[in-house]
C-alpha positions in Angstrom: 0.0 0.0 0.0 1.0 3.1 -0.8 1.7 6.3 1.0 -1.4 8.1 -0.4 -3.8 5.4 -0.1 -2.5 5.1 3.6 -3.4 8.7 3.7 -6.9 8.8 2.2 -7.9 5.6 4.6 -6.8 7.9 7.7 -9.2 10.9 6.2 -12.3 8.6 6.1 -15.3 8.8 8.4 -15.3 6.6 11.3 -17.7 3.6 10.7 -20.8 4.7 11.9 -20.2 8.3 12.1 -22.2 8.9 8.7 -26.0 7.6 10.0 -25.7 9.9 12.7 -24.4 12.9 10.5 -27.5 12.2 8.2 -30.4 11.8 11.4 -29.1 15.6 12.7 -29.7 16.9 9.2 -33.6 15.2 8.5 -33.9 15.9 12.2 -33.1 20.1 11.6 -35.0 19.9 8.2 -38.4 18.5 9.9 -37.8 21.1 12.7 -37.9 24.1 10.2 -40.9 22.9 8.2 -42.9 22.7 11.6 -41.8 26.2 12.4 -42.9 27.2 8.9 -45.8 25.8 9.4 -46.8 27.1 12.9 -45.6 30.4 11.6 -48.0 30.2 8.8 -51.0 29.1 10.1 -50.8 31.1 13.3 -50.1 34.0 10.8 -53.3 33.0 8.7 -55.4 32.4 11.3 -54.4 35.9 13.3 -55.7 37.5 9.8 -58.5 35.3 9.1 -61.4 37.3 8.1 -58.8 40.8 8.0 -56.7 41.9 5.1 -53.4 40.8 5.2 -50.9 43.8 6.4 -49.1 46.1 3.2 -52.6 46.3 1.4 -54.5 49.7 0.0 -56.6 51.1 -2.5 -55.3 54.1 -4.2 -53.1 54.5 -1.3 -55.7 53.8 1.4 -54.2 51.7 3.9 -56.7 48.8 4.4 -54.2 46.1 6.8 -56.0 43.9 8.8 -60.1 45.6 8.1 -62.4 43.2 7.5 -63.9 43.4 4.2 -66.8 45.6 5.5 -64.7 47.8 7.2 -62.6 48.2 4.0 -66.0 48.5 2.0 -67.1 51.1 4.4 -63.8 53.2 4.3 -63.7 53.1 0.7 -67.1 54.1 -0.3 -66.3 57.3 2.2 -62.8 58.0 1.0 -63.2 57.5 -2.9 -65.1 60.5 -3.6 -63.5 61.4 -6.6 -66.6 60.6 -9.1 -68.5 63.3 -7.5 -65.7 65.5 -6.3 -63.1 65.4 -9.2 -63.0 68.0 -12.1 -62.6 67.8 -15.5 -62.2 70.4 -17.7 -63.1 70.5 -21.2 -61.0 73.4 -22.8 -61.9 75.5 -26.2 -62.7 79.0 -26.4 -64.9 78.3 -23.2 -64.6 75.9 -20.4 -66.8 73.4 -19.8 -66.1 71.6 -15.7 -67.7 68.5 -15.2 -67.6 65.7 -12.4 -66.2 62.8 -13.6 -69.5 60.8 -13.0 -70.7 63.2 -15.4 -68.4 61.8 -18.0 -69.2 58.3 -17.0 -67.0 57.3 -14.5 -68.9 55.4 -11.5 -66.4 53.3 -8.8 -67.3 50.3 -7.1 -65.8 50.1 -3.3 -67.0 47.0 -2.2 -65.6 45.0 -5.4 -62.2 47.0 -4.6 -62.3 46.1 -0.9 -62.8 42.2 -2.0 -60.1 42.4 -4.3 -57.8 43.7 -1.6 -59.8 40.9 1.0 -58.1 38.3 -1.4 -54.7 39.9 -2.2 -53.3 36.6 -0.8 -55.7 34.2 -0.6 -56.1 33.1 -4.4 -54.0 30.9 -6.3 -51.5 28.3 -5.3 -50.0 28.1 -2.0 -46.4 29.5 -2.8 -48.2 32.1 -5.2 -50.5 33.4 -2.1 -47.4 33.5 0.3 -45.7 35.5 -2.2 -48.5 37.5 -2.6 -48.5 37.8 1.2 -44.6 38.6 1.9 -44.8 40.9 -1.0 -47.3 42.8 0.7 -45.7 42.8 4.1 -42.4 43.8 2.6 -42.8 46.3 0.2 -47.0 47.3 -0.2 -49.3 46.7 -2.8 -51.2 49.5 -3.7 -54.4 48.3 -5.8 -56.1 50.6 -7.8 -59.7 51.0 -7.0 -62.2 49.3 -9.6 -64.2 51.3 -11.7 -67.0 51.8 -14.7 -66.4 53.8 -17.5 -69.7 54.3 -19.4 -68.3 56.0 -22.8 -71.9 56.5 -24.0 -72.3 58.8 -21.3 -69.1 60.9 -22.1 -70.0 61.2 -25.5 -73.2 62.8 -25.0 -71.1 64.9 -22.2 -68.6 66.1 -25.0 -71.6 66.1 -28.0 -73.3 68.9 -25.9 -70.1 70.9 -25.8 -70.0 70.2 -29.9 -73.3 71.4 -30.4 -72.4 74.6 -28.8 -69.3 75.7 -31.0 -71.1 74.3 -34.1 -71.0 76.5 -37.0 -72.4 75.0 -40.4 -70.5 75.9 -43.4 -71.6 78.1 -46.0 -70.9 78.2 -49.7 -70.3 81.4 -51.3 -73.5 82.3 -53.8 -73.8 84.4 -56.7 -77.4 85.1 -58.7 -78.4 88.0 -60.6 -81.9 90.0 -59.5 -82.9 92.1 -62.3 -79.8 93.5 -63.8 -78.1 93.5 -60.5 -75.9 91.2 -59.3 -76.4 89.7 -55.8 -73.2 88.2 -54.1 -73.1 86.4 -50.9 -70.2 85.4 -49.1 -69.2 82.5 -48.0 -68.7 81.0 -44.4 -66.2 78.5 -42.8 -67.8 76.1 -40.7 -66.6 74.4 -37.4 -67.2 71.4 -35.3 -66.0 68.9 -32.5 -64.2 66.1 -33.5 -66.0 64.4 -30.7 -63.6 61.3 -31.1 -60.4 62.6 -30.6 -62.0 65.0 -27.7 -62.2 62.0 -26.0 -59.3 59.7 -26.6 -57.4 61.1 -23.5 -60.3 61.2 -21.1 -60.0 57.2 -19.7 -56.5 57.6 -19.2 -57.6 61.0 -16.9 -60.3 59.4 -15.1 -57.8 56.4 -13.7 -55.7 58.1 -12.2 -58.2 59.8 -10.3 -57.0 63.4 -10.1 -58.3 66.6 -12.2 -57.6 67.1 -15.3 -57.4 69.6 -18.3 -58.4 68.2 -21.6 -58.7 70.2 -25.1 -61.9 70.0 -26.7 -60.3 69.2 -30.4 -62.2 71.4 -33.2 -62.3 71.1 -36.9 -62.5 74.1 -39.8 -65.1 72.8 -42.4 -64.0 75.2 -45.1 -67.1 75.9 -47.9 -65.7 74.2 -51.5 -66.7 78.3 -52.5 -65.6 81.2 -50.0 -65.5 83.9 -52.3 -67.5 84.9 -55.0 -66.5 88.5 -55.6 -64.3 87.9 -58.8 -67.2 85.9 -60.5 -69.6 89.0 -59.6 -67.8 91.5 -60.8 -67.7 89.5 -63.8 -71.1 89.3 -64.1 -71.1 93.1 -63.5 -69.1 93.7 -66.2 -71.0 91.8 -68.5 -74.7 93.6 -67.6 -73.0 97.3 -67.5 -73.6 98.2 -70.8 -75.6 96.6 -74.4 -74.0 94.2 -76.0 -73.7 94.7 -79.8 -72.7 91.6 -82.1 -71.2 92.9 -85.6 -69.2 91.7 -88.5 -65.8 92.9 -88.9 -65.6 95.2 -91.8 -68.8 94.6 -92.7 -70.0 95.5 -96.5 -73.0 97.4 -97.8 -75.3 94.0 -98.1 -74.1 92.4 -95.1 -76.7 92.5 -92.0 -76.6 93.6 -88.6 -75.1 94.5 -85.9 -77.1 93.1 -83.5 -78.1 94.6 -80.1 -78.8 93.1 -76.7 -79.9 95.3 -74.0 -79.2 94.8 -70.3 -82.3 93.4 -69.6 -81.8 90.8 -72.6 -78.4 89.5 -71.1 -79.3 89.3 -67.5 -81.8 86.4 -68.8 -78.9 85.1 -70.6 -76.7 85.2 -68.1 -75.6 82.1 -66.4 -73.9 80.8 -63.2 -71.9 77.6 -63.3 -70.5 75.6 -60.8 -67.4 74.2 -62.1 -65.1 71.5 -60.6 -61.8 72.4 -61.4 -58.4 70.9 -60.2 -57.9 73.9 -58.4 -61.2 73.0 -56.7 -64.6 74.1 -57.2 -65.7 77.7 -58.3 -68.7 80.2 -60.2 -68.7 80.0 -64.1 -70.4 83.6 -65.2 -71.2 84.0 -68.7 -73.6 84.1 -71.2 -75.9 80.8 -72.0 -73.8 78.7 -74.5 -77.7 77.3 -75.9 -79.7 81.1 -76.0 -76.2 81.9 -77.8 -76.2 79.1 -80.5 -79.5 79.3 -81.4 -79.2 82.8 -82.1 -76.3 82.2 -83.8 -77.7 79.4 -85.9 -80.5 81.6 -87.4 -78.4 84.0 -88.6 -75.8 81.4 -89.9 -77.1 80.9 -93.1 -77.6 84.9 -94.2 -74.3 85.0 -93.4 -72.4 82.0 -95.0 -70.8 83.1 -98.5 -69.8 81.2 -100.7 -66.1 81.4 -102.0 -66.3 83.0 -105.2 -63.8 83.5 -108.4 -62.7 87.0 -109.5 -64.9 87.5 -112.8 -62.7 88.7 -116.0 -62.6 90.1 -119.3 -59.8 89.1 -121.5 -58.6 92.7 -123.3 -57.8 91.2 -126.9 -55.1 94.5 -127.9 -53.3 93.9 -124.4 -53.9 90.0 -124.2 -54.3 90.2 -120.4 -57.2 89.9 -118.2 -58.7 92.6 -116.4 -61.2 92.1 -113.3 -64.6 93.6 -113.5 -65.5 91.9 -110.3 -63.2 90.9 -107.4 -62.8 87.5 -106.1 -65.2 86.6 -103.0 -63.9 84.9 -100.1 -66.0 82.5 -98.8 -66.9 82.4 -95.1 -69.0 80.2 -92.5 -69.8 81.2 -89.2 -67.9 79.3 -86.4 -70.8 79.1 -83.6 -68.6 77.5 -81.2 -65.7 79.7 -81.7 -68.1 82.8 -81.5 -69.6 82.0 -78.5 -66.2 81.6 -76.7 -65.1 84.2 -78.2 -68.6 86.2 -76.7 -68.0 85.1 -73.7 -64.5 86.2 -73.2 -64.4 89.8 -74.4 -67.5 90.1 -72.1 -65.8 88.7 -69.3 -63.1 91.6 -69.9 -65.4 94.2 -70.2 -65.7 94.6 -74.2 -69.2 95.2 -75.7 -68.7 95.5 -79.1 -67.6 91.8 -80.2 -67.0 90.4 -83.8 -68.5 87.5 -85.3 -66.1 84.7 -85.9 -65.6 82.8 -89.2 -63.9 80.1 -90.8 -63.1 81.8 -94.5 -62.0 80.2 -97.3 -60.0 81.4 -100.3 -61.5 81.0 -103.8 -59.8 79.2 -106.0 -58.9 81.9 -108.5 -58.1 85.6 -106.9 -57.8 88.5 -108.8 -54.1 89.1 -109.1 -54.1 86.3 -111.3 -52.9 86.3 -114.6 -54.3 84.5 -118.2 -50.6 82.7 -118.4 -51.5 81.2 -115.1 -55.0 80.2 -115.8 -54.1 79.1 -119.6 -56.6 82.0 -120.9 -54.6 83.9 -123.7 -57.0 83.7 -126.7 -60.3 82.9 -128.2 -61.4 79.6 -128.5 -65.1 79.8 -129.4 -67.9 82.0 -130.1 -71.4 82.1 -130.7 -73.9 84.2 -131.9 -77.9 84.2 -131.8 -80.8 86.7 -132.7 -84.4 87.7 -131.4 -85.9 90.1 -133.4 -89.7 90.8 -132.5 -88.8 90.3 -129.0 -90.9 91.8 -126.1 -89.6 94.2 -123.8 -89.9 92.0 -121.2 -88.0 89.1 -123.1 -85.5 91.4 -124.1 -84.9 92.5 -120.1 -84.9 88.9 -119.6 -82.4 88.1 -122.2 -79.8 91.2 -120.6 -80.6 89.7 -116.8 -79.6 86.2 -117.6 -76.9 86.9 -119.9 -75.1 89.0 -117.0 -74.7 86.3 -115.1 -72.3 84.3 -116.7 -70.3 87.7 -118.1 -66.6 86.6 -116.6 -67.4 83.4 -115.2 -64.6 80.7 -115.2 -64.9 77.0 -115.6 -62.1 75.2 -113.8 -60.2 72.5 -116.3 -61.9 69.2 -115.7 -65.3 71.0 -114.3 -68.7 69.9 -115.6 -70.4 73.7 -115.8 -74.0 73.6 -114.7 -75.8 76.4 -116.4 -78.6 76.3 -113.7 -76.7 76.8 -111.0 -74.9 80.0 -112.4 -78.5 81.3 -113.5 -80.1 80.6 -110.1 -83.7 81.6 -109.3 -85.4 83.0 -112.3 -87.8 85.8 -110.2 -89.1 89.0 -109.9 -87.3 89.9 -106.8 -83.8 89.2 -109.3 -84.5 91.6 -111.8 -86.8 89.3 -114.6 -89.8 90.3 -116.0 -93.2 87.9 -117.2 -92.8 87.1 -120.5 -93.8 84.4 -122.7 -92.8 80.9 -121.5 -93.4 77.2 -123.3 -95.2 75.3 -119.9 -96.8 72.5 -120.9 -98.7 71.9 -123.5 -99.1 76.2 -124.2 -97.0 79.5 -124.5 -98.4 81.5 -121.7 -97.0 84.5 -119.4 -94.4 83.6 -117.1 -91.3 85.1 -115.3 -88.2 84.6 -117.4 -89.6 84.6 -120.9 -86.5 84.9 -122.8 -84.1 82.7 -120.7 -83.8 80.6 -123.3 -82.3 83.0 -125.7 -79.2 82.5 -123.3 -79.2 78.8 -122.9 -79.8 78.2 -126.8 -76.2 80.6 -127.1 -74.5 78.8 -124.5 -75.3 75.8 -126.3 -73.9 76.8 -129.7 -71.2 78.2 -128.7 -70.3 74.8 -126.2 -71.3 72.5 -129.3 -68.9 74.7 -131.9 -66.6 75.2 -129.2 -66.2 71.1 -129.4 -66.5 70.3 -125.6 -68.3 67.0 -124.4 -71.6 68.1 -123.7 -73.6 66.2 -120.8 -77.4 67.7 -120.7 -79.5 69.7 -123.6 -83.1 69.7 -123.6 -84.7 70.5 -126.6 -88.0 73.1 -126.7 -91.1 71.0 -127.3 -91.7 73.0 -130.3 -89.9 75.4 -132.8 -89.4 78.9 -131.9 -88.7 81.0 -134.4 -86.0 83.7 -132.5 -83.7 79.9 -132.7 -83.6 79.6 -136.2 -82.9 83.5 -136.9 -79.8 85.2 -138.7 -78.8 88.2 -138.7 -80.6 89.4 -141.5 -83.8 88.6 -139.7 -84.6 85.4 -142.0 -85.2 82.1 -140.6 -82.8 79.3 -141.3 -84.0 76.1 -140.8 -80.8 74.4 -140.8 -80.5 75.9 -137.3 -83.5 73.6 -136.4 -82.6 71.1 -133.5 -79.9 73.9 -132.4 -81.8 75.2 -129.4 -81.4 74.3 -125.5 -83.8 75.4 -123.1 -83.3 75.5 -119.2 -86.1 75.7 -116.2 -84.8 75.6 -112.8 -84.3 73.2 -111.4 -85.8 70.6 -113.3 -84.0 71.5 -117.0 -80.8 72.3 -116.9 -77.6 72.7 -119.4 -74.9 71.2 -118.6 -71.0 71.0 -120.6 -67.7 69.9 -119.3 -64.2 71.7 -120.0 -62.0 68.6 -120.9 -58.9 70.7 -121.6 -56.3 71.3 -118.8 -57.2 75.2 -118.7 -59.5 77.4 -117.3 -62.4 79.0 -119.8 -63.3 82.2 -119.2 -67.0 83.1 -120.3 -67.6 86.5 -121.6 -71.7 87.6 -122.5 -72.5 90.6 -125.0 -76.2 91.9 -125.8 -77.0 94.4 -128.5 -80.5 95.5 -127.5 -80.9 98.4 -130.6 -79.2 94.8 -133.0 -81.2 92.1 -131.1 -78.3 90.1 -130.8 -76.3 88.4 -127.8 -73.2 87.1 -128.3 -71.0 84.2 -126.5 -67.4 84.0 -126.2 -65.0 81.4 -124.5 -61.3 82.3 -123.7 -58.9 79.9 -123.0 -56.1 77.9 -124.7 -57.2 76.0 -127.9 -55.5 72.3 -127.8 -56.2 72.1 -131.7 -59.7 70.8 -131.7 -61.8 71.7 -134.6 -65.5 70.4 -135.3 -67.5 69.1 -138.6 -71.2 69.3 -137.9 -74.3 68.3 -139.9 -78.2 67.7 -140.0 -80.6 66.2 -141.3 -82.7 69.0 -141.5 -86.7 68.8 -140.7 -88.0 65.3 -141.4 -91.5 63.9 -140.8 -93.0 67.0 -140.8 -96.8 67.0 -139.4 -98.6 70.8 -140.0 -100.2 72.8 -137.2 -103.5 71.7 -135.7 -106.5 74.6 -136.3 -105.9 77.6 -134.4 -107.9 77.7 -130.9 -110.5 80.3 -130.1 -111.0 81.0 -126.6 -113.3 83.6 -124.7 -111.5 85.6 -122.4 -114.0 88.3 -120.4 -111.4 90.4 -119.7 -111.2 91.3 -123.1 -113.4 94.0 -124.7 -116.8 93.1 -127.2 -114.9 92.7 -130.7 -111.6 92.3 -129.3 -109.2 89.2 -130.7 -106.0 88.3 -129.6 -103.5 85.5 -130.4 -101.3 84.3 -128.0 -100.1 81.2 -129.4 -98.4 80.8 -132.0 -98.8 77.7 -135.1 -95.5 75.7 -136.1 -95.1 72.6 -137.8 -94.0 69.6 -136.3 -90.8 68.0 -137.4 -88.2 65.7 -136.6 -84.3 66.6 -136.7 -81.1 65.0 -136.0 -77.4 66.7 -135.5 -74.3 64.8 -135.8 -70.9 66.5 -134.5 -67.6 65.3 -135.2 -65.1 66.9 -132.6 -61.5 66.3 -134.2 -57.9 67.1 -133.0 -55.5 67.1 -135.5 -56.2 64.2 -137.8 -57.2 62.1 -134.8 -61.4 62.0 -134.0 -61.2 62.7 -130.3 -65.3 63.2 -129.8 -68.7 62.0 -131.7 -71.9 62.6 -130.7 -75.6 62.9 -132.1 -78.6 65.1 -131.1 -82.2 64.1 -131.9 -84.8 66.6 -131.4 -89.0 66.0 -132.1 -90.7 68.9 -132.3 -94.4 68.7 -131.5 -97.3 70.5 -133.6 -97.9 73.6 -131.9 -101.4 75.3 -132.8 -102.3 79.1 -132.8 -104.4 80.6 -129.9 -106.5 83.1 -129.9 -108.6 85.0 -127.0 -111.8 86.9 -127.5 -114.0 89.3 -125.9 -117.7 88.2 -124.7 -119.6 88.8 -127.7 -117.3 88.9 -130.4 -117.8 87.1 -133.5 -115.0 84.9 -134.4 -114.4 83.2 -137.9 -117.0 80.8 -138.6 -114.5 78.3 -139.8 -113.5 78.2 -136.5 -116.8 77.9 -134.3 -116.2 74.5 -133.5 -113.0 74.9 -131.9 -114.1 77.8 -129.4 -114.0 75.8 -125.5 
């Protein structure tokens, strides 16, 4: 054995020294737990029935009362529902008991709940409850009820008091005065966040100060005063409505009094991205419509400069300046309207959208292709009427320095336009129907029957020709006076705007149209200017075929015609057939053929008598 091992067997415990180590310490254990345990139930039966010591509520010392004892000092001591303040703070104050916001406290709950600090749980967790008290205190806080219904009709009062409602600005027109109200910002209680803080206040039981939370309800319109003086503006004087640089024949200006535009005068309400505000101005519909009905008097249409082409100078010289054409912009004359009012201007322009006619009257015959004589035709009316021979000069006008654009098909009815008295044409005899009878615009067809001749010689493609249902003799005249048959089926006659004359100008120049009437010679003559591309024509007929004679002449009473008085007005002509063949050439090469058939019917003589008056017996039978 070793020296060590010697030395550990010398440190052991004597045999039997261990069992008697072990007794003292179960012995000294047992002793403390039955001191613990005499010390705890002694200590719980001294407080049995009696709050244990180191217990209060809100820092009323309740150690060792009995719960009614503790019920009975807390119901006197926590007075605070009744005796506490709190102070609702805006422009005002508004003191109220904290009951009166809701809070009510319950003392005999908080003296139970201090009865069992201590006696609930597990064992360890009441002793621990217990020495906490003992050591340090527990200070419970009392328990309460916090009715928020009550509050809020507390604080709701208050918010009915500092209400004020909003108010939006407002603008109207009485008479011709304009009436502006201003606007008002509103205000209320934001009720909610009034209250947020007011729990929080009430448990800890002392007074408190609380801000009574208010909210400006601006008005979306808080001023009106520009958009009255606006209006204002608008109603302080007439309002006159003109074209600018308006000619002789143009109408207007037109005027509005005050009265008129304070009915027209509107107020909007706009929502802009600025936010909402007044519109003044006049109504955009009363505007139009007035607008509308004067539209069409003054639309103009775009017209060519009219020439006459000087044969010494070989230039063209105007005799009447281009027209440019023009159609009034409603929309951008009521803005316009309503602006210049809005600035105070009273005299306001008309706005248009103009258009430029095709050919002006700086223009020259090398730009047009007019530099010489390409056609022209004369016819004759000898034994005309006055009246047909102020017909014949009122037509004939309108197509003195007319152009037809290259390519165009020329109507001539639409030049002519409306064949009245109000235009300058006289009643004259007119083929209508089945007679010649009086009619505005005998004569007409002097004009038409030219145009004709002058197109057909002229070797343009023509595209409508009626014939006249009979033969008139002022067609087939020369200049001698003598009719020439061969100038049968050579006529055109035009009514508007059923008959109508129509050509096209197939050459790539424009054709100028120049009209000439001798009166004292009974002539009228039709020329064409423009730029000849070589054309030539060959032309024949075959004279009058199948010709049938006259029916009887027609006696008819007329009582506005004197005893013994006869007169004719009808005339008899034969009918006949006739056919025209043209043959349009350029240069060797037949560029245009075309044929023109024309029947004329039998045309009877008419004659009107007087009551009473004997006619040729040979004719007796014929009198209706």
């Amino acid at each position: 054995m070793s020296t060590r091992t010697a030395t550990r067997q010398m440190n052991l415990p004597k045999p039997g020294l261990l069992p008697q180590i072990f007794m003292v310490l179960v012995g000294g254990l047992a002793l403390f737990i039955l001191l613990l345990l005499t010390f705890t139930t002694g200590y719980g039966l001294y407080f049995a029935g009696r709050i244990y010591p180191g217990v209060s509520v809100a820092g009323m010392e309740l150690s060792g009362k009995t719960l009614e004892e503790a019920n009975a000092l807390l119901s006197q001591q926590l007075s605070y529902p009744e005796s506490g303040h709190i102070i609702f703070q805006a422009e005002q104050a508004w003191v109220a008991k904290p009951s009166e916001v809701g809070l009510y406290l319950d003392p005999q709950t908080s003296a139970l709940a201090a009865y069992n600090l201590g006696r609930q749980g597990s064992y360890l967790s009441r002793w621990a409850n217990r020495f906490k008290a003992w050591n340090n205190g527990i200070d419970l806080p009392p328990l309460h009820i916090f009715d928020q219904r009550v509050a809020y009709r507390f604080v709701s009062s208050i918010a009915t008091q500092l209400f004020i409602p909003t108010v939006e600005a407002s603008l109207s027109i009485n008479g011709t005065e304009v009436v502006a109200v201003p606007g008002q910002v509103g205000r209320v209680v934001d009720i909610e966040a009034t209250l947020a803080p007011l729990e929080a206040q009430l448990r800890s039981l002392t007074d408190g100060l609380l801000p009574v939370v208010i909210k400006e309800v601006p008005p979306e319109i808080l001023d009106a005063r520009q958009q009255a003086e606006i209006a204002r503006r608008i109603l302080s004087a007439p309002l006159t409505i003109q074209i600018e640089g308006a000619q002789e024949n143009d109408p207007g200006p037109w005027v509005f009094d005050q009265q008129t535009l304070a009915g027209m005068v509107t107020i909007e309400r706009l929502e802009t991205q600025q936010g909402a505000q007044y519109q003044v101005g006049l109504n955009a519909e009363s505007l139009r419509g007035f607008l509308q009905d004067i539209a069409t008097q003054l639309a103009r249409q775009p017209q060519n400069a009219r020439f006459i082409f000087n044969d010494d100078t070989r230039q063209l010289e105007v005799i009447q300046s281009a027209v440019i054409g023009r159609q009034l912009d409603v929309d951008a004359t009521i803005q316009k309207v309503n602006q210049q009012l809005a600035e105070g201007q009273h005299t306001i322009t008309l706005a248009f959208d103009y258009q430029e006619p095709a050919v002006v009257d700086t223009m020259t015959g090398e730009q047009l292709g007019i530099t010489e004589l390409v056609s022209s035709e004369t016819s004759y009316f000898y034994g005309s009427s006055s009246a047909r021979l102020q017909n014949i000069e009122t037509a004939a006008a309108r197509f003195h320095g007319v152009l037809v654009p290259p390519g165009a098909t020329f109507s001539m009815g639409e030049v002519l336009g409306d064949v009245s008295l109000d235009n300058g044409y006289a009643e004259a005899l007119i083929i209508f129907g089945n007679r010649t009878i009086q009619g505005v615009g005998g004569g007409v067809c002097q004009v038409s029957t030219t145009l004709f001749r002058t197109v057909f010689f002229g070797g343009y493609p023509i595209n409508e020709r009626h014939p006249h249902a009979y033969r008139v003799s002022y067609y087939e005249q020369t200049a001698s006076g003598n009719v020439n048959e061969r100038l049968a089926g050579l006529d055109a006659t035009v009514f508007v705007p059923v008959v109508d004359f129509k050509f096209t100008n197939d050459t790539p120049y424009w054709l100028l149209m120049e009209t000439y009437i001798n009166v004292a010679a009974r002539r009228l003559t039709w020329k064409f200017y423009s730029t000849s591309d070589g054309r030539s024509v060959d032309w024949d007929t075959t004279g009058l075929k199948n010709i049938e004679a006259a029916p009887e002449p027609l006696y008819q009473e007329n009582p506005d015609l004197d005893k013994g008085e006869i007169k004719q007005v009808d005339w008899e002509a034969d009918g006949a057939d006739v056919t025209i063949y043209r043959t349009v050439k350029r240069g060797d090469q037949v560029y245009l053929q075309d044929t023109f058939g024309t029947h004329y019917l039998p045309w009877r003589a008419v004659y009107e008598y007087g009551p009473g008056t004997k006619i040729p017996k040979d004719n007796r039978d014929n009198d209706e």
